[in-house]
SERO-4910 file (N, C-alpha, C, O; in steps of 0.05 Angstrom, whole numbers):
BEGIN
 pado doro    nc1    nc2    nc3   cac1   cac2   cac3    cc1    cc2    cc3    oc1    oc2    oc3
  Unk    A   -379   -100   -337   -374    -84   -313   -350    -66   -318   -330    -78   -309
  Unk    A   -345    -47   -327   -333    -24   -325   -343      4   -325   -366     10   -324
  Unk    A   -322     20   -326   -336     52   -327   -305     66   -338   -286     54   -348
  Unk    A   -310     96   -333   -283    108   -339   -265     96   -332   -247     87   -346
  Unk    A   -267     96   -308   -238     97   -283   -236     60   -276   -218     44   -269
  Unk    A   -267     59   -282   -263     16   -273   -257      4   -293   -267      7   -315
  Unk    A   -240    -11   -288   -225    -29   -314   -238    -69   -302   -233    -78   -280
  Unk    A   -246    -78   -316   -256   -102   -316   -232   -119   -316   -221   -117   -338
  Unk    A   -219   -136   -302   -197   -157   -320   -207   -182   -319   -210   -199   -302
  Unk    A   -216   -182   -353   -225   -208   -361   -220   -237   -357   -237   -254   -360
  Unk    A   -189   -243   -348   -179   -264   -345   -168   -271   -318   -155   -291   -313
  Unk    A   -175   -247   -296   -177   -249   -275   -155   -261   -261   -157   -280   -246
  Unk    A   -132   -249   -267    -99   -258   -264    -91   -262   -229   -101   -247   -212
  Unk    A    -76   -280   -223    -77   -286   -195    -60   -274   -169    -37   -284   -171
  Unk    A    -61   -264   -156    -32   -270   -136    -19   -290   -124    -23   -298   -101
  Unk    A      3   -302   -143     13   -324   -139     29   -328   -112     38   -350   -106
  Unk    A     31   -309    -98     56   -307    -87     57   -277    -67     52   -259    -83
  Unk    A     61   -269    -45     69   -240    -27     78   -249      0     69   -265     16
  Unk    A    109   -224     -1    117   -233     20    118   -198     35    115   -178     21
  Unk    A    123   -197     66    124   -183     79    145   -173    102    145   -189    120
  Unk    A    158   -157    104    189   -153    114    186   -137    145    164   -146    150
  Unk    A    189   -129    156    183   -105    178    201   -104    192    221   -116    185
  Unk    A    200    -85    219    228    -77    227    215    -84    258    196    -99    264
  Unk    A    231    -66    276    224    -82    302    200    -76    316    185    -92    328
  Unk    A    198    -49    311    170    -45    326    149    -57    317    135    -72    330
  Unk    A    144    -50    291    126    -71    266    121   -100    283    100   -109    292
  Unk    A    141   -108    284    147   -136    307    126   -139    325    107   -155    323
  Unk    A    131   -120    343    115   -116    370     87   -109    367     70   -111    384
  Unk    A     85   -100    345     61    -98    342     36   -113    345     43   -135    355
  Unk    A      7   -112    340    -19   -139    333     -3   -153    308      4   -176    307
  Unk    A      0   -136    291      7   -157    267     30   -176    259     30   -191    240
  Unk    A     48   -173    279     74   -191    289     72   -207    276     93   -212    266
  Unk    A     54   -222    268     67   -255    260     62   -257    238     64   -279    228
  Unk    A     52   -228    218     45   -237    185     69   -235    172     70   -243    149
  Unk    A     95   -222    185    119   -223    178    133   -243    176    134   -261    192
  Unk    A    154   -240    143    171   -277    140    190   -261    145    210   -270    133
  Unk    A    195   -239    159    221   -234    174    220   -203    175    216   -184    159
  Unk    A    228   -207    211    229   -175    227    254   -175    228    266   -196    231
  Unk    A    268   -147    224    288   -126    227    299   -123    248    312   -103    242
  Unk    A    306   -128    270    313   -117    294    327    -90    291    319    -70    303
  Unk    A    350    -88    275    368    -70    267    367    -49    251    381    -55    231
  Unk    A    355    -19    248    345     -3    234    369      1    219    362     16    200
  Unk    A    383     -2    217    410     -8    191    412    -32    168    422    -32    146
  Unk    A    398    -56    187    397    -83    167    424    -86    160    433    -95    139
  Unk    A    437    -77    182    477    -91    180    485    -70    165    509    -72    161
  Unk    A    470    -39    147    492    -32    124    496     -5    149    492     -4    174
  Unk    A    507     14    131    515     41    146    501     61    146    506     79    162
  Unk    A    480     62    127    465     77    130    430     76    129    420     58    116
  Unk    A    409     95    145    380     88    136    379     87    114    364     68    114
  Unk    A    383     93     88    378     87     57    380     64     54    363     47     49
  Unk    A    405     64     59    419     31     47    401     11     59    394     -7     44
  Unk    A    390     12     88    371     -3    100    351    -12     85    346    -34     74
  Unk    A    338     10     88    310     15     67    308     -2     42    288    -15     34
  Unk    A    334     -1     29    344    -10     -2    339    -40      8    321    -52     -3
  Unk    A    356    -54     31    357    -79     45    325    -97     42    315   -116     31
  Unk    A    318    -79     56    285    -80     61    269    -87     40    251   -104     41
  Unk    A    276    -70     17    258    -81     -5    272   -106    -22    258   -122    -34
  Unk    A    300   -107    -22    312   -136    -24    299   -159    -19    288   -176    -33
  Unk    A    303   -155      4    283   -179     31    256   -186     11    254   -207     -2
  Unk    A    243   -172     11    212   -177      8    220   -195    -22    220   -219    -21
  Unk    A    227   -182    -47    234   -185    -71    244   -222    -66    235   -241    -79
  Unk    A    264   -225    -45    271   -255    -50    260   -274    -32    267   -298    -33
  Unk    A    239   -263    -11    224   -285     -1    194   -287    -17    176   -303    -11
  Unk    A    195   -271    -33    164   -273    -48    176   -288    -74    161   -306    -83
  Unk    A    204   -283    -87    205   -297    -98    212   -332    -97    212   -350   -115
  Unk    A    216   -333    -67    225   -358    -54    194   -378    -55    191   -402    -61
  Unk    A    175   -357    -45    147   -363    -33    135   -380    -63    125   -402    -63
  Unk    A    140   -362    -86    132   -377   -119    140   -392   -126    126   -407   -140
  Unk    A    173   -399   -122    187   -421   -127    197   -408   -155    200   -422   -174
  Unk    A    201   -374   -156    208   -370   -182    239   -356   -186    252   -352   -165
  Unk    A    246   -351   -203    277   -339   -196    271   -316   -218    255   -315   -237
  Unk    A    293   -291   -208    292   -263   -218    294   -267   -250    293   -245   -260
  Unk    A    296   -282   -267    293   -284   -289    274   -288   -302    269   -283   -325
  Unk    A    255   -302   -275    222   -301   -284    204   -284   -292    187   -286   -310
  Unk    A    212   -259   -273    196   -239   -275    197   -213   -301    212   -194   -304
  Unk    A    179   -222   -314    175   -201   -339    178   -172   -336    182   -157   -354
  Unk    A    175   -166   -311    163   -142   -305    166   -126   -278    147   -134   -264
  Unk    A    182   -106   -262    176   -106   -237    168    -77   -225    184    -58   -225
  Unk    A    144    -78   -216    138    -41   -208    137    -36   -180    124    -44   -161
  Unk    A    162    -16   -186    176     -7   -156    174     23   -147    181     41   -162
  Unk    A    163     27   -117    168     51   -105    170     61    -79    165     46    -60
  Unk    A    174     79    -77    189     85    -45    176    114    -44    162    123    -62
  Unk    A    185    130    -12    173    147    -10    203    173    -13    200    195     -2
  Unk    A    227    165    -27    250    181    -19    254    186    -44    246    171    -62
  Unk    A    271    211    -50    283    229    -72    288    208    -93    304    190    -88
  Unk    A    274    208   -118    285    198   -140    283    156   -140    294    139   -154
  Unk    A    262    155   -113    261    124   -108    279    110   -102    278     85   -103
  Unk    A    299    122    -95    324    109    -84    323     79    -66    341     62    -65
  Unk    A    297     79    -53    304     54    -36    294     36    -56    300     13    -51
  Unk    A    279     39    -78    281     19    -98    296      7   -114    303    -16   -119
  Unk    A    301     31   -123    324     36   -149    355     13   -139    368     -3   -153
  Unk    A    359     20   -116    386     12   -101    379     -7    -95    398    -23    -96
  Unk    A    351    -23    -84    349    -49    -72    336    -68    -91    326    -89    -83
  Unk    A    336    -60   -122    320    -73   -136    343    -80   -158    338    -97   -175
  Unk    A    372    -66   -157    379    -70   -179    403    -92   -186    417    -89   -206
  Unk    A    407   -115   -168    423   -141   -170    403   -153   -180    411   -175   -188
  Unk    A    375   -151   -186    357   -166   -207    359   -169   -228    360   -190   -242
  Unk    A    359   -149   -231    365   -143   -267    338   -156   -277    338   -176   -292
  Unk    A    314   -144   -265    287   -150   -281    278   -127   -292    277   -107   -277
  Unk    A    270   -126   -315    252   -111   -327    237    -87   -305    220    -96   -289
  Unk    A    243    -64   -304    236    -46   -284    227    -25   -300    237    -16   -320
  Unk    A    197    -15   -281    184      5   -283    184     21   -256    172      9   -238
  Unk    A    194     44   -252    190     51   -232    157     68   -219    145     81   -235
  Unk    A    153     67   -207    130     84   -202    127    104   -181    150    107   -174
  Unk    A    111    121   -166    116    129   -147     79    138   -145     66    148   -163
  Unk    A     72    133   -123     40    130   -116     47    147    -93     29    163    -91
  Unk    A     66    152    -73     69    155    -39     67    127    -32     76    105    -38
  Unk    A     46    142     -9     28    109      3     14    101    -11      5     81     -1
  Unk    A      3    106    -36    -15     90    -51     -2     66    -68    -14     50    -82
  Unk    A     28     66    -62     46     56    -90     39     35    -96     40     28   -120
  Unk    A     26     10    -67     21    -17    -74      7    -22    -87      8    -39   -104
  Unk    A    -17     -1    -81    -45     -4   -100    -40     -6   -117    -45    -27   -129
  Unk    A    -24     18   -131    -18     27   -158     -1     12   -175     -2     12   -200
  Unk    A     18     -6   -154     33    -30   -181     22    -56   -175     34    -76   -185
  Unk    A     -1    -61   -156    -15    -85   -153    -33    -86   -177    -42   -108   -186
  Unk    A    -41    -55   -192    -60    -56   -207    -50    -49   -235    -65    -49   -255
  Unk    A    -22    -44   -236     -6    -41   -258      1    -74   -264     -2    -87   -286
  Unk    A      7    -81   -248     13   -116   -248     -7   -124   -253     -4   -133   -276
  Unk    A    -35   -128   -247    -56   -136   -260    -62   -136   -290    -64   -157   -303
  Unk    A    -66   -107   -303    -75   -107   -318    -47   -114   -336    -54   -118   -359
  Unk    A    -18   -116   -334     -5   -119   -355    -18   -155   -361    -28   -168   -380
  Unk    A    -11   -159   -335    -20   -192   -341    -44   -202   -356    -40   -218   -375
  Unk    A    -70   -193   -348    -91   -194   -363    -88   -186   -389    -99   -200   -406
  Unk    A    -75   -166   -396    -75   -156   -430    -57   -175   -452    -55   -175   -477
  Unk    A    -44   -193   -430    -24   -214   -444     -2   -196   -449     13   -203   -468
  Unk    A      3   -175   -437     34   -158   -440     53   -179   -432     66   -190   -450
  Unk    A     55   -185   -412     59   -202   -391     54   -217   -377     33   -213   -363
  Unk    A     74   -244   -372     58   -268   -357     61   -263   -318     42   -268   -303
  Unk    A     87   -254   -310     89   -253   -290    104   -226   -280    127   -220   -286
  Unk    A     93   -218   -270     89   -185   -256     95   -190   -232     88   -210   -220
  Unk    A    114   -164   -219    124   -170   -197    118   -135   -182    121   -117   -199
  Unk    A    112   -128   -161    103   -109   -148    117   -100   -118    108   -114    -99
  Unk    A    132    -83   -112    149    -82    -82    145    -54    -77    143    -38    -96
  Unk    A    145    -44    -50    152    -22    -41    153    -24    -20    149    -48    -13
  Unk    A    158     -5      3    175     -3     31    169     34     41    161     52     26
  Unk    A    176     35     65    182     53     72    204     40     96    212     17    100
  Unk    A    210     70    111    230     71    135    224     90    157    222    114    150
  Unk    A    220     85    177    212    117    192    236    124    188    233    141    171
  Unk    A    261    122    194    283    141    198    296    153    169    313    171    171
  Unk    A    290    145    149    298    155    122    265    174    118    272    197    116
  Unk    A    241    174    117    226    202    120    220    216    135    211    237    129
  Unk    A    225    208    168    236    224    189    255    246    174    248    270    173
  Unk    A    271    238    166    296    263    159    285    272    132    289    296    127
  Unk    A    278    263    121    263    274     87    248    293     92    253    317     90
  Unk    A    223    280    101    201    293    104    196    315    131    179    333    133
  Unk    A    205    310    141    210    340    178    229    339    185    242    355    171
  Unk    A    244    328    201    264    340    228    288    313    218    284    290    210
  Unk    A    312    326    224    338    307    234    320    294    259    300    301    272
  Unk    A    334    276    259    325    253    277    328    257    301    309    253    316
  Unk    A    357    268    310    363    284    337    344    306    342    333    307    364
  Unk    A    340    316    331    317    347    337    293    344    360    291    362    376
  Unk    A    276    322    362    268    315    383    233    331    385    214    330    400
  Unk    A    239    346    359    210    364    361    176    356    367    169    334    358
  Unk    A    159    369    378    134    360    384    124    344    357    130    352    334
  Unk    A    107    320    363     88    312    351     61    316    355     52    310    376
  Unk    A     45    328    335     21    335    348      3    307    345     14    292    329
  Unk    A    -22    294    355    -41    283    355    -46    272    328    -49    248    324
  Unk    A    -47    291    309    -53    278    285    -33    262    270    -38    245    253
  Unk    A    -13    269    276     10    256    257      8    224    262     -6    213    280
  Unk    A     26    209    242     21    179    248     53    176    241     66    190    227
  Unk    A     60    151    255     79    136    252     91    121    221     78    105    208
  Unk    A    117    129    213    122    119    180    135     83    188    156     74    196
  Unk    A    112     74    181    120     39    185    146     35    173    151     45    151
  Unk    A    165     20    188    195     10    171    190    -22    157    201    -42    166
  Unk    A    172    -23    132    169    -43    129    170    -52     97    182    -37     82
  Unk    A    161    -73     89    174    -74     59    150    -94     45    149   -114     59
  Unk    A    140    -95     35    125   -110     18    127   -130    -16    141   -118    -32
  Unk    A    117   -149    -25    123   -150    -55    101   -171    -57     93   -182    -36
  Unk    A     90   -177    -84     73   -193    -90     81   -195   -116     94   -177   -127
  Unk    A     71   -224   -131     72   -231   -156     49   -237   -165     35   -253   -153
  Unk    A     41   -225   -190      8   -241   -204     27   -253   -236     48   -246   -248
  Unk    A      9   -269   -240      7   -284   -257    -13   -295   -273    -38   -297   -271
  Unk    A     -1   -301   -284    -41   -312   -300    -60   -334   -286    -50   -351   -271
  Unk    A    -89   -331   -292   -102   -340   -284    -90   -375   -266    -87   -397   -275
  Unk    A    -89   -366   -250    -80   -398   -229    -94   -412   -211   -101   -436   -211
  Unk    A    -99   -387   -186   -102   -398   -154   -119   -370   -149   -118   -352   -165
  Unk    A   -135   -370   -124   -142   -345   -108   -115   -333    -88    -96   -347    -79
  Unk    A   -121   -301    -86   -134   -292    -96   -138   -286   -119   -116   -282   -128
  Unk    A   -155   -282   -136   -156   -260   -167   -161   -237   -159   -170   -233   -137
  Unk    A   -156   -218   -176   -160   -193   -190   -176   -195   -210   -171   -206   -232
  Unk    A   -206   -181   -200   -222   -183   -215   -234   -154   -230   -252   -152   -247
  Unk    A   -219   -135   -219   -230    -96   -226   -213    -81   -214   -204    -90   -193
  Unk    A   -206    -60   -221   -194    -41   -213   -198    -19   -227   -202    -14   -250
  Unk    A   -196     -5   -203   -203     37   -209   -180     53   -212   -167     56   -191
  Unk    A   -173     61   -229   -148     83   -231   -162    114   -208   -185    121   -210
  Unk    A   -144    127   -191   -164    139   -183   -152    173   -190   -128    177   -197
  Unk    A   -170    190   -187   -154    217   -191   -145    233   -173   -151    229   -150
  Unk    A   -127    254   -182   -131    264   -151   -134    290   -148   -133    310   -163
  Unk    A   -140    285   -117   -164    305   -102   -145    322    -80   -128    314    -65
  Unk    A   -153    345    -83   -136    362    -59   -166    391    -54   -176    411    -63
  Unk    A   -169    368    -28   -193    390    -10   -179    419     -5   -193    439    -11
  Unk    A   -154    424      5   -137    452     18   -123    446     36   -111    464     49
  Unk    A   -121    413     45   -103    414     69    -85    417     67    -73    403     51
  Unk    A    -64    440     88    -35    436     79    -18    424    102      6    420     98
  Unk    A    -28    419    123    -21    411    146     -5    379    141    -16    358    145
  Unk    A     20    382    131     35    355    130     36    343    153     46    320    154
  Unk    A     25    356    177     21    325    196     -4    319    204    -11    308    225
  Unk    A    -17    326    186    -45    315    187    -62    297    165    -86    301    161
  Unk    A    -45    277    151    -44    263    129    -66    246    125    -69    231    106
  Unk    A    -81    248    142   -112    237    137   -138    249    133   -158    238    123
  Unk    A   -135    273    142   -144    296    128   -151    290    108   -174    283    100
  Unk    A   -120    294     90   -117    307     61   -114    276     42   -103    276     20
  Unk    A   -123    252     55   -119    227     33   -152    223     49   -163    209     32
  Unk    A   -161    226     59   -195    202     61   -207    219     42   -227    207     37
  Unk    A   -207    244     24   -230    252     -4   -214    240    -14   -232    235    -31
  Unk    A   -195    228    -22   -185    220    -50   -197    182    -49   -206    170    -68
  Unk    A   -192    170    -17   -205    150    -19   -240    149    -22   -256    132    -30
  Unk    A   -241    168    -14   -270    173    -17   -281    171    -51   -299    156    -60
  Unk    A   -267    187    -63   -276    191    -95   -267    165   -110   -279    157   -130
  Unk    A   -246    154   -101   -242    118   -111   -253    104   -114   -252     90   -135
  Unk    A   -277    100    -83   -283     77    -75   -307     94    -80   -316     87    -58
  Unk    A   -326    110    -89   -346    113    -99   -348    112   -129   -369    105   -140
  Unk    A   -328    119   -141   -327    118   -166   -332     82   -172   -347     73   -190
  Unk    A   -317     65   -153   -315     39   -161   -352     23   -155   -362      3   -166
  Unk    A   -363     38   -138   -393     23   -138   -409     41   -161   -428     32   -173
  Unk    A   -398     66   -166   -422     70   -184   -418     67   -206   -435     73   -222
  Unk    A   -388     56   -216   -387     40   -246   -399     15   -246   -409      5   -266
  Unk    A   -396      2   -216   -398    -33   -214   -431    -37   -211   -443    -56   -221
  Unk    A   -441    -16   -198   -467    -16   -191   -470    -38   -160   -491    -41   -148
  Unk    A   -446    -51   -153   -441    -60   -132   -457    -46   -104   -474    -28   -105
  Unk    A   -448    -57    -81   -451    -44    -54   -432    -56    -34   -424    -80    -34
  Unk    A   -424    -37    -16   -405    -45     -7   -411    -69     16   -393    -76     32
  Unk    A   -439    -81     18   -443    -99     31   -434   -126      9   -433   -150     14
  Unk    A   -432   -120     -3   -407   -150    -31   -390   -152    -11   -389   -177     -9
  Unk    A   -374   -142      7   -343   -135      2   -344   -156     40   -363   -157     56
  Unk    A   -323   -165     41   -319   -174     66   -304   -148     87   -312   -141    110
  Unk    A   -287   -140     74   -268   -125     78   -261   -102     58   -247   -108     38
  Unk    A   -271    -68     60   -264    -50     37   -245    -37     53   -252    -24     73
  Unk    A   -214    -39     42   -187    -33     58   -176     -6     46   -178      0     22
  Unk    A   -167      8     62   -155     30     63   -115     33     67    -99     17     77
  Unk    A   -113     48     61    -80     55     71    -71     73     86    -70     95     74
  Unk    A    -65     74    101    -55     97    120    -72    120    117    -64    137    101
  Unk    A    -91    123    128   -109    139    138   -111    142    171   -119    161    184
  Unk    A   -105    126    176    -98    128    207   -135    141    230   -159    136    225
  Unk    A   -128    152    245   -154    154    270   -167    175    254   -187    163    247
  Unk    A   -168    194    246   -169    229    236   -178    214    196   -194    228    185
  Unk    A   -173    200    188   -173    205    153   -195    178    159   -216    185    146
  Unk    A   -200    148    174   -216    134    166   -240    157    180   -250    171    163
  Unk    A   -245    160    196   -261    174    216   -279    187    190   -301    180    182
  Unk    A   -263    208    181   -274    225    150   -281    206    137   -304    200    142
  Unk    A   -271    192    120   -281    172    101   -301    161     98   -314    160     77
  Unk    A   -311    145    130   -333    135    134   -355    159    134   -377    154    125
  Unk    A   -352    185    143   -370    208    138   -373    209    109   -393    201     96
  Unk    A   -352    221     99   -356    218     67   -373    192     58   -395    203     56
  Unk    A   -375    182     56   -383    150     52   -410    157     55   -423    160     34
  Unk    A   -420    159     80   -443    163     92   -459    185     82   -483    183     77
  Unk    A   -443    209     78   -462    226     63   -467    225     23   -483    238      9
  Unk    A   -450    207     15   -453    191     -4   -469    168     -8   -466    152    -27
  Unk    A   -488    166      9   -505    143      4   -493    117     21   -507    100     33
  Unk    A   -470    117     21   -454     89     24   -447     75     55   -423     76     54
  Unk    A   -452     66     73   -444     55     92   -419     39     88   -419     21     71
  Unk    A   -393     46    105   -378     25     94   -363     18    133   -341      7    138
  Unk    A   -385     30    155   -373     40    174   -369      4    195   -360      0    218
  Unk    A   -383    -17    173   -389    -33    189   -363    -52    174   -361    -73    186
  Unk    A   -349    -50    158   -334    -72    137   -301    -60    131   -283    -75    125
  Unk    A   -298    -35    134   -284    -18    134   -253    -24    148   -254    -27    172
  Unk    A   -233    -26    138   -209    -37    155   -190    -18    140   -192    -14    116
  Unk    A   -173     -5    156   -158     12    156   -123     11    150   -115     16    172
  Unk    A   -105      7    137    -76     -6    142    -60     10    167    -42      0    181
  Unk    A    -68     30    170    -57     47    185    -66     49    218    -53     55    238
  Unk    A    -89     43    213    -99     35    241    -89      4    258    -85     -1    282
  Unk    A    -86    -12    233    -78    -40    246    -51    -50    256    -47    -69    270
  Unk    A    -31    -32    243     -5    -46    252     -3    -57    274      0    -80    282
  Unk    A     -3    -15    291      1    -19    314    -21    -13    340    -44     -4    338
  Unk    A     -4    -22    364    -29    -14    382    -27      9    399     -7     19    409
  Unk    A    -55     16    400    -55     45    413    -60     53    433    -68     75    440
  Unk    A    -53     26    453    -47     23    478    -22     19    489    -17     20    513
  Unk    A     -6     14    472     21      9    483     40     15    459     61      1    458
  Unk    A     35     34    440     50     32    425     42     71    422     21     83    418
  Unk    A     67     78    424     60    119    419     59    116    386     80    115    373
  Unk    A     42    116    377     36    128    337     24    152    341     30    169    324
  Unk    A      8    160    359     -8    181    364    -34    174    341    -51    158    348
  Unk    A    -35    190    312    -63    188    298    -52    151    287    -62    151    264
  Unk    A    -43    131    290    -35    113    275    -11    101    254      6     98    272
  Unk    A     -1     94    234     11     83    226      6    107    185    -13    117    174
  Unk    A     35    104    177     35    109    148     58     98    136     71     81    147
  Unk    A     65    110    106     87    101     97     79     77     83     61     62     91
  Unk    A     94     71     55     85     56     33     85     25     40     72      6     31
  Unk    A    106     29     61    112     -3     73     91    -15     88     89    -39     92
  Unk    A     73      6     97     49      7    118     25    -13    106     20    -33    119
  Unk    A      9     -6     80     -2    -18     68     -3    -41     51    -20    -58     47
  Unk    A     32    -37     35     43    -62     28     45    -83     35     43   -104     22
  Unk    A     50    -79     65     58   -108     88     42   -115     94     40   -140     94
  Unk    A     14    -95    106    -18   -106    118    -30   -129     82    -39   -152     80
  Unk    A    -26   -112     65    -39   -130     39    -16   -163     41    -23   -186     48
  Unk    A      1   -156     35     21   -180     32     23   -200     53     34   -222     50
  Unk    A     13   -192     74     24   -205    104      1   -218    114      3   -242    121
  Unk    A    -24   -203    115    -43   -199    121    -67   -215    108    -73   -238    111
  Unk    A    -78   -195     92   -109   -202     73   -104   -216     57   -124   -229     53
  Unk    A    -81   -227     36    -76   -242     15    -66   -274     27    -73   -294     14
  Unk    A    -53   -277     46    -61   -304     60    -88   -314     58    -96   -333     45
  Unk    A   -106   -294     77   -136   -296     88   -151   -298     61   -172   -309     57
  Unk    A   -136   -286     45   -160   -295     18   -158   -317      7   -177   -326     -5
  Unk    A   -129   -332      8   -121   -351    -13   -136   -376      0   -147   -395    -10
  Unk    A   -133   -367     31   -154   -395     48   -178   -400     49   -187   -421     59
  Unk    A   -194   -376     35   -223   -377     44   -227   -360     60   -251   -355     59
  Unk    A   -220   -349     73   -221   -350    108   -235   -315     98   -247   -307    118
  Unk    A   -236   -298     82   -250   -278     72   -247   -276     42   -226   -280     30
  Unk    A   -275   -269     28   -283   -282      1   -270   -267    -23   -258   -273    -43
  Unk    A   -285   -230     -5   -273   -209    -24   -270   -178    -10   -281   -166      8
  Unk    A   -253   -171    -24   -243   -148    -19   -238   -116    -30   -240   -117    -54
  Unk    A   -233    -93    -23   -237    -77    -42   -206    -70    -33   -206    -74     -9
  Unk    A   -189    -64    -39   -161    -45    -26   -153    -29    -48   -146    -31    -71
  Unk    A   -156     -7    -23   -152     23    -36   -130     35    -24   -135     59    -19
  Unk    A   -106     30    -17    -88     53    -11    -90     73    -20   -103     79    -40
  Unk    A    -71     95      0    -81    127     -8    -46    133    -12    -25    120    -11
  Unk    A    -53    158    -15    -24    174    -16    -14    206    -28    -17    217    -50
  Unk    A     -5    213     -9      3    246    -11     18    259    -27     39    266    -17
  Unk    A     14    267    -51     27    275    -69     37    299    -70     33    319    -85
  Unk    A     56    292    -45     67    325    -45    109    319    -31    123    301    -25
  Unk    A    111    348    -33    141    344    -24    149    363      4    134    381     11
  Unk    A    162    360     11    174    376     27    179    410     26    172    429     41
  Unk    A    191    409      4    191    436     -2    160    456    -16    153    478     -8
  Unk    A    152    445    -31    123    453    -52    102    457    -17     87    477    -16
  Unk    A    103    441      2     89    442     34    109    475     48     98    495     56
  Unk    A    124    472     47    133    492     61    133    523     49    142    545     58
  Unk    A    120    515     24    116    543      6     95    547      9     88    568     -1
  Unk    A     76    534     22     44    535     36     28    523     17      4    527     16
  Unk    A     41    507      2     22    497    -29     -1    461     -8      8    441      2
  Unk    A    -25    470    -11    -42    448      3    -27    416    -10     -4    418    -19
  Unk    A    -36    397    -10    -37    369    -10    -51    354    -28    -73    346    -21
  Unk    A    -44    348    -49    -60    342    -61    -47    305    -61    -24    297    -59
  Unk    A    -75    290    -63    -73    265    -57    -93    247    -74   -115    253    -81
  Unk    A    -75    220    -78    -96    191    -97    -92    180    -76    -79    182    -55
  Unk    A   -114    161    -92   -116    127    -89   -130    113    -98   -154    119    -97
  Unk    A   -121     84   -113   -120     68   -132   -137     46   -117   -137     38    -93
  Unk    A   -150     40   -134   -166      6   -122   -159    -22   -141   -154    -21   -165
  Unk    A   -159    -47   -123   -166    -60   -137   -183    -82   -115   -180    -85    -91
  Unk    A   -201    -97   -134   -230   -119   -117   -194   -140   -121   -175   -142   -135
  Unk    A   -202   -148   -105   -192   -183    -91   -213   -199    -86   -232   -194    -72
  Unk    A   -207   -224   -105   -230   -242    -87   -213   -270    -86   -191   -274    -96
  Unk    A   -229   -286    -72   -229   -327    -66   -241   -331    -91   -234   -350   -105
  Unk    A   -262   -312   -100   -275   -330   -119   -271   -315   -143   -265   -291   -143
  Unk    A   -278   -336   -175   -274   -328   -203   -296   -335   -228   -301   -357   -238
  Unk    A   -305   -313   -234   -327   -328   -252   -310   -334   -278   -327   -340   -295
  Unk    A   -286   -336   -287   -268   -349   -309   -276   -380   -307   -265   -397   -321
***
């Protein structure tokens, strides 16, 4: 079972271990309780949103490594990214480790992208234990990505909320469920959207071309799948997807779970189009579906985070959006 873009991992390496960090609203949210620790304090005690942010991915890094029973000397390997200048909330919250660091930068796709970098090092025997974190902050891409924070400017409908949240996971070799059984490197796709606050738009073709590429290497259907997960696509990007999907042959409108849609709620919570930001998807995988898999409690999975490969400035020169996203299958079960 492979293709171009599908990579088979033979030895079907595990997630030993993910922990999940969030901040207060995250809290309040449906997903409240997949967190091993909410934020109240959008500072996390330091002086500034960076330094927070940096905090944040700390957090995750030593309750996942708490969760393994492993210490920072363990880890062979660690792939880190953020959504700010030069990865700073990594770089700064990753480096009292002193582990082996690769940095990466996906956007919102980042988890995918070092959940599946961590995979295959493991499987190839590069490495035994791989370690994977990223985060976002609303108030450190609030100010990056649009307005000083005081400014107060309209939000239109489509925009979504940047989750303040932090994620990390460890695989390792073949152990426990879940496994890692395939993964899609994906390419990327830019339809023409340039509307930076309409970020679902311009990421559901890129999940679209992923998660088709992944059934027509696998020859699969997405009725396998308990759950085929997305990343911050929010009301506006799953909405597309499942069209795309659909005019692709594919139904995915009945199995289909969104990270961006679930945080929060959209009855009592203003996101407007939903939830984004790297921490967004990180935390729903870590917090969320990788419990539920290790119990049984759902068999298999597809997760595809997405992400906007663009900047602030290259957007304001009118340059469209160009956007990935990375897959990898999760399952309970292992034919090893």
């Amino acid at each position: 079972m492979a293709g171009k873009a599908t990579k088979h991992l033979s030895t079907q390496p595990s997630v030993i271990a993910s922990a999940a960090i969030g901040g207060k609203k995250e809290g309040e949210g449906p997903l409240g309780s997949i967190f091993d620790k909410i934020n109240d304090d959008p500072y996390l005690s330091t002086q500034t949103y960076e330094r927070g942010e940096s905090r944040l991915q700390k957090q995750a890094v030593l309750h996942c490594l708490e969760k393994a029973g492993l210490q920072a000397g363990d880890i062979d390997v660690l792939f880190g990214g953020d959504l700010l200048n030069q990865c700073v909330g990594t770089t700064y919250g990753v480096r009292c480790f002193e582990m082996p660091f690769l940095g990466i930068y996906g956007a919102c796709s980042t988890m995918s992208e070092g959940l599946l970098l961590a995979s295959l090092f493991v499987d190839r025997g590069v490495t035994q234990n791989a370690m994977a974190v990223t985060s976002s902050h609303f108030c450190t891409a609030e100010r990056q990505y649009r307005f000083p924070l005081g400014y107060g400017g309209q939000r239109p409908p489509t925009s979504q909320w940047t989750v303040t949240a932090g994620g990390a996971l460890i695989v390792a070799q073949h152990a426990q469920p879940p496994y890692a059984r395939a993964c899609t490197i994906g390419k990327i796709v830019d339809m023409g959207v340039s509307d930076a606050n309409n970020m679902g738009a311009a990421m559901a073709p890129a999940a679209y071309s992923t998660i088709k590429e992944f059934f027509d290497d696998t020859g699969m259907k997405p009725s396998d799948f308990d759950r085929i997960v997305t990343g911050d696509l929010g009301k506006v990007g799953s909405r597309l997807l499942c069209e795309l999907m659909q005019q692709g042959g594919l139904d995915i409108s009945h199995n289909h779970s969104d990270c961006g849609m679930m945080m929060y709620s959209f009855d009592t919570q203003d996101v407007h189009a939903g939830a984004s930001g790297c921490g967004c998807a990180g935390s729903v995988l870590c917090g969320h579906f990788i419990p539920r898999l290790q119990s049984g409690e759902i068999k298999n999975i597809l997760f595809a985070a997405t992400g906007a490969l663009m900047s602030p400035t290259v957007n304001q020169q009118g340059e469209s959006i160009p956007s990935i996203s990375h897959l990898v299958w999760l399952s309970n079960e292992t034919t090893v």
